[in-house]
N, C-alpha and C positions, 0 to 999 in steps of 0.2 A: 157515519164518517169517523167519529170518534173510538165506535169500537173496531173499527179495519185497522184505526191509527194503534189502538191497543194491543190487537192481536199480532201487529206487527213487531211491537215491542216486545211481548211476551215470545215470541218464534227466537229475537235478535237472543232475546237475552235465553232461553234456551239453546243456542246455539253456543252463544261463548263457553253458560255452564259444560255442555257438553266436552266444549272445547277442553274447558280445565279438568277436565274429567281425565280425558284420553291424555292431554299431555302429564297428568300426575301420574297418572298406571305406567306412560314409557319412563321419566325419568326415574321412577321407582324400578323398576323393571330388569335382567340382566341386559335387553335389549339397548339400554343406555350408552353405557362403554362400548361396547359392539360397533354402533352406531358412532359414536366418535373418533374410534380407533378406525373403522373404513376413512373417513374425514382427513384424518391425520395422515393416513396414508396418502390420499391425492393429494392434502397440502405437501407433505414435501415430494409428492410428483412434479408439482406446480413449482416448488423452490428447486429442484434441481433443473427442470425445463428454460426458466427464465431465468437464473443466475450463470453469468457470462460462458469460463469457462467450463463450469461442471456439467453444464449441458450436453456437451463432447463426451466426456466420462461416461456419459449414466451406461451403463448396461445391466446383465442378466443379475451379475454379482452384489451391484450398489442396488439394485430392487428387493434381489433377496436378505441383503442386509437390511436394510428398511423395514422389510414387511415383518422378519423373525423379530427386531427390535419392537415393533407397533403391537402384532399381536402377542408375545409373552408381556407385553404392559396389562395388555388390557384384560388375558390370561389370569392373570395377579389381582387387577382390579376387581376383577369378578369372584373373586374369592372373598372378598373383606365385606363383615354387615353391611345393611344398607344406608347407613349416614355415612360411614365410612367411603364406601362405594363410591354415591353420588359426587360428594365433597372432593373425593380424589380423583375423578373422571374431571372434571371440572379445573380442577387447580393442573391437571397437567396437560390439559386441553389448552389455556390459556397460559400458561409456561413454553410449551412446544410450540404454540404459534407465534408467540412473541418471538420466539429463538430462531424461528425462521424468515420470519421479517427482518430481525437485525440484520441477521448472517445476508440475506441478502442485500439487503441497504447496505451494510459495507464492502461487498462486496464487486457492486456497482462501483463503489468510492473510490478501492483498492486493489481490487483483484484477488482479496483474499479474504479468506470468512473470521471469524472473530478468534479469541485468543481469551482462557480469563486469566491471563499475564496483561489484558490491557484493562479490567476494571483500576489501576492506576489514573488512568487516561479521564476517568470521570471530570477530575479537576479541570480539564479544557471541555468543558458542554457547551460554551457557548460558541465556541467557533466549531464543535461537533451540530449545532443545533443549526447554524448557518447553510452547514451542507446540504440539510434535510431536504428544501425545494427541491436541488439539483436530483436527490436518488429516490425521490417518490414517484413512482409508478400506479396507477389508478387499478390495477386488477391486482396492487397487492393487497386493498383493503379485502380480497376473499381471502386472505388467510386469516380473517373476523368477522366471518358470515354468519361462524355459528355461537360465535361469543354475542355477536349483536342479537341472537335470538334469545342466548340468555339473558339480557337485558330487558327484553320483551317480556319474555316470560317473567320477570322479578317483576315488572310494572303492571303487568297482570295478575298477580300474587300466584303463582301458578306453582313455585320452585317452593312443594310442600312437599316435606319428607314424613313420609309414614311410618308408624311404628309397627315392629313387625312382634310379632308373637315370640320368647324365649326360648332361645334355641335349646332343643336336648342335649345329652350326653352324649348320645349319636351322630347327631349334627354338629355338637362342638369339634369332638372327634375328628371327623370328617372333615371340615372346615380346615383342623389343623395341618394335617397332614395335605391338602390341596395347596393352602398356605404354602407349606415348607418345601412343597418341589417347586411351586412358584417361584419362592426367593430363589432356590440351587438351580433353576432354568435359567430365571434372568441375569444370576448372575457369570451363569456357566456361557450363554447367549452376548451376555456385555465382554465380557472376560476376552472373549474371542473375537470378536470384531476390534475390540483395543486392541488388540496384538495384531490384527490385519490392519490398522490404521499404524499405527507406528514401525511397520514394514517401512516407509517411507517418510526417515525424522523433517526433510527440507520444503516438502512438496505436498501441498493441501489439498491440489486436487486431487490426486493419489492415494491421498489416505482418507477421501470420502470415495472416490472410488471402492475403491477395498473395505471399508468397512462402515461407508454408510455417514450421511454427516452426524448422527448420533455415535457412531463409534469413533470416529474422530474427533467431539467433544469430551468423550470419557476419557480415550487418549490423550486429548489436551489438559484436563484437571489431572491423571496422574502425573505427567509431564512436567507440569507446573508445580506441584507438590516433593518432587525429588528431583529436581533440573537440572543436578550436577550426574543425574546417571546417564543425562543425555551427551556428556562431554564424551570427546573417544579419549582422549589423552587427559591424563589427569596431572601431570604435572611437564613443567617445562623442558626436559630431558627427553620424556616420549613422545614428545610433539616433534621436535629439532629435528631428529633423523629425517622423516616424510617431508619436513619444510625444507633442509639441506634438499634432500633428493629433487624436490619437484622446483625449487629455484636454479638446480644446476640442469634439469631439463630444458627449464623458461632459456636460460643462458646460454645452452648449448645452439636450440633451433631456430631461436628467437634475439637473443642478447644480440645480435649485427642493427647498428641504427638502419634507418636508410635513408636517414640525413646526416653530415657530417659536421653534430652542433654542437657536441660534446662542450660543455662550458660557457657557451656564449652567453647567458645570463647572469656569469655571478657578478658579484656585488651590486647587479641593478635593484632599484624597489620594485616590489612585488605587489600585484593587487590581483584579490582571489576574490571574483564578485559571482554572487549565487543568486540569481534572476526565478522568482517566486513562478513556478509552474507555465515555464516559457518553452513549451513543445518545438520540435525539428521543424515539424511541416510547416510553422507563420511563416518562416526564415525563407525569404527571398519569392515571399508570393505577395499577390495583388487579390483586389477585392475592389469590383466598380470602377477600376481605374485608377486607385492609390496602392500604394505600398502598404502592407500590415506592419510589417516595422523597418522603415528606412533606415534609421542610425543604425540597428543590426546590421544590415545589409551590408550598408559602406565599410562600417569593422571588417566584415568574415569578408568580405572583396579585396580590401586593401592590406589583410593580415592573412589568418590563416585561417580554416573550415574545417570543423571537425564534422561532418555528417552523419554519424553515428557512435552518438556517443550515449550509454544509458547507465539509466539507474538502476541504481542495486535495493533501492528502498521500497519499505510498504506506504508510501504515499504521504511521509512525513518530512517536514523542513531540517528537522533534528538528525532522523537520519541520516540525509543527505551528506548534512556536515560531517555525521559522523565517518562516514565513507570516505572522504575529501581528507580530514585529519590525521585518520590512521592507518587507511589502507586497509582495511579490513571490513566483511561482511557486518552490520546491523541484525541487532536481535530483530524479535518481533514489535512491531509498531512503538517506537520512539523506548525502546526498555535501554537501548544502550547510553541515553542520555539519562533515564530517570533511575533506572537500579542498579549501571554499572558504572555510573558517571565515577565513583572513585579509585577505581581500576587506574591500571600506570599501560602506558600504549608507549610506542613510538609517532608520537604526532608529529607533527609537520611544524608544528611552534619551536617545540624542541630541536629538531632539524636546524632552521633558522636561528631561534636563539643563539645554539653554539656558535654558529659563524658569525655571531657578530649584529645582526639583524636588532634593528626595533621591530616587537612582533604587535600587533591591534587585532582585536577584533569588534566588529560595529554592527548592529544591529535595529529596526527603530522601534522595538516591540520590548516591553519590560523584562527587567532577568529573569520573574519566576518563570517566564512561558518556559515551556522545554527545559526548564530547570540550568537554562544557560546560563545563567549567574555561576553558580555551582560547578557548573561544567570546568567551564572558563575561568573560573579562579582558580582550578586547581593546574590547568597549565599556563607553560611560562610563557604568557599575555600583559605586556605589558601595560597598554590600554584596552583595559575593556569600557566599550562605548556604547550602553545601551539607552532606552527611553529617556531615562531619568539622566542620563549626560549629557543632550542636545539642545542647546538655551533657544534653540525657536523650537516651539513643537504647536505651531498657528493653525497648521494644514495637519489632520490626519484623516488618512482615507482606512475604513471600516475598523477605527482603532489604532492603526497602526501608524507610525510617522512618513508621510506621503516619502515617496523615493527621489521628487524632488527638492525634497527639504532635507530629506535623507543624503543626498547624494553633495548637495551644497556645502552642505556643516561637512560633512568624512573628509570632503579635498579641505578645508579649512585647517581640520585637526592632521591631514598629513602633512601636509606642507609646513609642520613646526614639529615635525617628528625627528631625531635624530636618521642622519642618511648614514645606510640604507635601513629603510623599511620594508616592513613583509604585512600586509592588510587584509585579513577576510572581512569582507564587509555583504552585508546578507540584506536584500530590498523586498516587499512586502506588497506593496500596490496591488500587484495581479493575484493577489491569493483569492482564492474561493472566498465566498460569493461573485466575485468578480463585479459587481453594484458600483466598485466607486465611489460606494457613500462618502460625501466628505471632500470631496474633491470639488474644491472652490471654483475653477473656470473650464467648465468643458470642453470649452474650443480648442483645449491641448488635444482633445479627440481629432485625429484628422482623417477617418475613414468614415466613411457609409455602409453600414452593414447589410443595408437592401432587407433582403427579404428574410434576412436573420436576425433582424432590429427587435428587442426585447426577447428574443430567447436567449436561452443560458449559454448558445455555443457565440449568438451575438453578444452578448456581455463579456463573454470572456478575451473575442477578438478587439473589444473596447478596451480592454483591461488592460493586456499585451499590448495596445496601440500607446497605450497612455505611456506605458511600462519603458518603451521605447523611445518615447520622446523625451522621458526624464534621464534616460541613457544618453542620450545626445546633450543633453546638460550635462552629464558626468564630466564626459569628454571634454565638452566648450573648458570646465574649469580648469582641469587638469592641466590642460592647453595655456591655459591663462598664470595659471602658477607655474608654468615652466617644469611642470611633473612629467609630462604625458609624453616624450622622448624618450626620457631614457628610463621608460617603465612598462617592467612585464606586467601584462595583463594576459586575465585567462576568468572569459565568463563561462555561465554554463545554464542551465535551468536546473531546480534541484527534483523535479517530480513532473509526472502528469498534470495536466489541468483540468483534463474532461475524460470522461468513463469511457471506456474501450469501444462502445459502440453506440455514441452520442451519434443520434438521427442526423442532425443539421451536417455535426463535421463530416460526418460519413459522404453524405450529398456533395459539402465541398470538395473533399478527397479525389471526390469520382471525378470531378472535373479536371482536377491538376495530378492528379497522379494515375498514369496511364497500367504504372503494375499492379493496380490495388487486386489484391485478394484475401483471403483470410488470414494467413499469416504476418502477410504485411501488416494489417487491421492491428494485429497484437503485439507487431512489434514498432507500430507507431506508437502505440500507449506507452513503451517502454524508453524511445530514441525524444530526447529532450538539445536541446540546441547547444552550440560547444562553440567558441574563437576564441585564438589566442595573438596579443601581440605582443612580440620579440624585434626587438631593434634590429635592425638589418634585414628580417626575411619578410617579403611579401607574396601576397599573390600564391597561396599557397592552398590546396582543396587536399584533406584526407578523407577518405572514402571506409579506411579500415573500423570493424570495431575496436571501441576503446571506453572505459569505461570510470566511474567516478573514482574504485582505487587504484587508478594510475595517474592519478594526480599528483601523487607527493613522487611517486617514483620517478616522476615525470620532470618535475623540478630539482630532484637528486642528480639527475642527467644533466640538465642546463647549468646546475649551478655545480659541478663534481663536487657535490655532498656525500656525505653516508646516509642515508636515508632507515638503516635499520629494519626492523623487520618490518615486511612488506605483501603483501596478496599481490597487490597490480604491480603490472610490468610498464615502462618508458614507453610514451604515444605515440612516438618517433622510429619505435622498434617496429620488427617482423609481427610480433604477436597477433597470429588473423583470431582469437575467439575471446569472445569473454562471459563471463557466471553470471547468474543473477541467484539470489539468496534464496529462491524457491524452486529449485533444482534446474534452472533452465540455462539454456545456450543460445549465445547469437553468432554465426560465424559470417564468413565475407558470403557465403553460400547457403547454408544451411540451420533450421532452429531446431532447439530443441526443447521439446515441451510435452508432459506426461509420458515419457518412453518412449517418443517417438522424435524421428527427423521428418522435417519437413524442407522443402525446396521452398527459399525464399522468394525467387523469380517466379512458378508457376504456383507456388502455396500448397503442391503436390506431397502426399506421402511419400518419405523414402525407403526401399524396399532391401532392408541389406542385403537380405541373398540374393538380390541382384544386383551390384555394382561391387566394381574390384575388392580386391583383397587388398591393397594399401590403400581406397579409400575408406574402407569399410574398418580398418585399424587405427587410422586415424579421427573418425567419430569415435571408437570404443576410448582410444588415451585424452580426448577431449571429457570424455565422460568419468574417467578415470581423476583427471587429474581436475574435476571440476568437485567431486565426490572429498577429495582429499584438500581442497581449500576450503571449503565449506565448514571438515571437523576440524582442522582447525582454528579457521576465526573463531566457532564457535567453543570452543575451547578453551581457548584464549580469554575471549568475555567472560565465561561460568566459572572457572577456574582461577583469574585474574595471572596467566602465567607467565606474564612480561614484571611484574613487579619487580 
């Protein structure tokens, strides 16, 4: 018995050695890289498959970009000794899969894949690290299937690099010269898919299209490295003309209200409230029998409804504002608040200022977040009112100062404001995680989520529900201080809440919204909830697009301001389309997205050379003149040319 028990041992343990045997001859091997580089190639088959919209993209071009990138890597790797070799298969084996996990984890988040303009961004990990549940997906751990084997293999002492015999003069030779077409390959190889990715400066998925998401990384480091070659106008004077031109377009087919309100807001107080990731579709639905947000309801019922109104931003709160303030397109993720915060705009503070306004703005989150302090000191704000200025801070929900402790204290501090005031005040409860943590009585919660109870799409309808009831506080006070007559209000959501194809909402979708299709699907991600109340008008539904920089323009009209330079056009106007900052369109009919139109009713391709020639010219001037707002907001930011 004992020696069966032996022989078995000796067979195991022959086996392993074997084992170590064969995996030290592959990792030693050219077969190594080879071998990783096919790997690399299905991982990012698998990142473009499953990341939203690049999936759409992939074709012949974004494959052959892939693949020329994959194998002149490993072309190169197989040229270098063998510690060499091993070590660098290895280190970019485990770089390129990291890099594709991000891209897509933010992806999900965003709709757009990374930027290294946002290693800034690091400073906020902790509410980056919050997200993390909501964008993990369970088949992304294969893009470290074969890093986990390296692991295996180190615990097995397996990962032995052998020494090889000194190479000749022959072979050095040789080596060299393989070497050197290598680097003039790959960089002749990199060289040119950067120049097919920067084909397209606004639009990510376009320029992975075109050159591969590895060409569109290298494009992004140059980019980032000289990002004033990205401006088209370089100074103030070469911008003016295309702005003159395309604002006396806006004016010419669009400048007719089609309401006759010209004025009817000025000298009221103004309250500009930016409701934390509060999507179109809660707005005026039910769930088991309750309302997801009633006190919304009652507003956009008894005031006005804007039902399509979006964002311009990459999924950031800072953004938001920033679009709301100056009319103008947002860098990439939150840079317009962190590295052009001291740039000179025409803001919306300044606007008011002049005329006379007490300007505030209120927040319940500390100044460094979003570098708001900073921001905000440098325009003319009279009370900035963040964390550290709200003498209760009892309640906070994940950090932040609950919105109804938020929202208690702001009517307190307006109501001793010189009249008239102008208030953006920014609430935080419904932000990602959507947990609630911290939130002392839950029976503010008045909905049953059923069968979405502990998912992230039910957490987030918890969140919005809470989010709503502390809104219906706003009001009560406002009411109570004798503010809330003769005070404009204009809420809004500042972003998305949930990823463009969250399972649960989807399910929901199908049930209350009879047009859903794919287009819709993508432009729900982008349409965020919008009312406004104006003394005298009620009972009022806008259907048209309209968008976050037409907000100050929007207010230049109510109150015949000068509003100064501007992207958005007045809400109130003809204007049927508006831009979004990653080269896209939403019209009353039609989207526009990677080059193409789509039918927002049937989610169909549009086929120009089949429909009119003045339909077909008016898609081309929308594209035109979406091309030419774009350079220059961005312009404007890199260059600082409003100073």
């Amino acid at each position: 018995m004992n020696n069966k028990k032996a022989d078995k041992e000796i067979i195991e343990n022959n086996n392993i050695e074997n084992f170590k045997k064969y995996a030290n001859i592959f990792l030693n091997s050219i077969a190594f890289p080879i071998v990783i580089g096919i790997l690399l190639i299905l991982k990012t088959m698998l990142f473009y498959q499953n990341t939203i919209n690049i999936r759409e993209v992939q074709n012949i071009q974004t494959l052959l970009a892939t693949t020329s990138f994959i194998l002149t890597l490993v072309c190169f790797i197989c040229t270098l000794p063998n510690r060499a070799r091993i070590i660098t298969t290895i280190v970019a084996d485990v770089v390129i899969s990291l890099l594709l996990c991000a891209d897509n984890l933010y992806y999900i988040y965003s709709s757009s894949v990374l930027s290294i303009a946002q290693i800034t961004n690091v400073q906020y990990g902790e509410e980056i690290a919050d997200t993390l549940p909501m964008l993990f997906r369970p088949w992304q751990l294969l893009y470290f299937i074969d890093i986990f084997i390296y692991i295996i293999f180190r615990l097995l002492k397996i990962q032995k690099i052998e020494k090889k015999e000194k190479a000749n003069k022959k072979q050095i030779i040789a080596r060299s010269i393989t070497g050197c077409i290598g680097i003039i390959l790959t960089f002749t190889i990199c060289n040119h898919y950067k120049l097919q990715a920067q084909g397209d400066p606004f639009n990510k998925d376009m320029q992975i299209k075109k050159g591969s998401i590895y060409g569109y990384h290298i494009a992004d480091i140059f980019n980032s490295l000289d990002i004033k070659k990205q401006a088209k106008y370089k100074t103030k004077a070469d911008m003016e003309k295309d702005y003159e031109n395309l604002k006396n377009d806006y004016n010419t087919r669009y400048g007719e209200s089609n309401y006759d309100i010209k004025g009817i807001a000025k000298d009221k107080n103004i309250i500009i409230l930016q409701l934390e990731s509060i999507q179109e579709f809660v707005i005026n639905k039910t769930l088991n029998g309750k309302e997801i947000t009633p006190n919304l309801n009652k507003f956009m019922q008894e005031n006005i409804e804007f039902t399509n109104m979006y964002m311009q931003s990459y999924s950031s709160t800072a953004d938001s504002e920033y679009s709301t303030i100056s009319s103008l397109y947002p860098m990439e993720n939150g840079m317009s608040f962190s590295k052009y915060y001291t740039n000179t705009y025409d803001d919306i503070f300044t606007m008011f200022k002049e005329s006379g306004y007490t300007t505030s703005y209120m927040h319940g989150n500390y100044g460094f977040f979003w570098n708001r302090e900073n921001v905000y000191s440098r325009l003319p704000v009279d009370h900035l009112e963040l964390k550290e200025d709200f003498s209760d801070t009892s309640e906070e929900i994940m950090g932040y100062l609950s919105d109804e402790l938020l929202y208690k204290q702001a009517v307190e501090k307006l109501a001793n404001y010189d009249k008239p005031f102008v208030s953006y005040i920014v609430s935080a409860s419904s932000h990602t995680s959507f947990s609630l943590e911290g939130l002392q009585d839950r029976s503010k919660i008045s909905i049953d989520t059923g069968k979405y109870k502990n998912t992230f799409f039910g957490n987030y309808l918890e969140a919005v529900n809470y989010a709503d009831y502390a809104f219906g506080i706003f009001i009560d006070e406002l009411k109570q201080k004798g503010l809330y007559d003769d005070t404009v209000i204009l809420l809004y959501g500042d972003h998305n809440g949930l990823d463009m194809y969250n399972e649960e909402m989807l399910d929901f979708l199908a049930q209350t919204t009879p047009e859903l299709n794919p287009v819709y699907e993508k432009i729900n991600y982008i349409n965020v909830a919008c009312g406004m109340k104006i003394p005298g008008i009620s009972h009022l539904k806008i259907e048209k697009p309209v968008s976050k920089l037409d907000i100050k323009p929007t207010f230049a009209y109510l109150c015949e301001y000068q509003n100064g330079m501007s992207l958005g056009t007045n809400m109130f106007a003809r204007k049927d389309f508006i831009c979004l900052n990653n080269e896209k369109i939403v019209t009353s009919r039609y989207y526009y997205d990677g080059g193409q139109w789509y039918s927002i009713r049937t989610g169909e391709n549009i086929d120009l050379t089949q429909i009119d020639i003045e339909e077909k010219e008016l898609l081309e001037r929308y594209q035109k003149n979406m091309e030419t707002e774009l350079d220059i907001s961005k312009s404007i930011s890199i260059h600082n040319l409003l100073k």
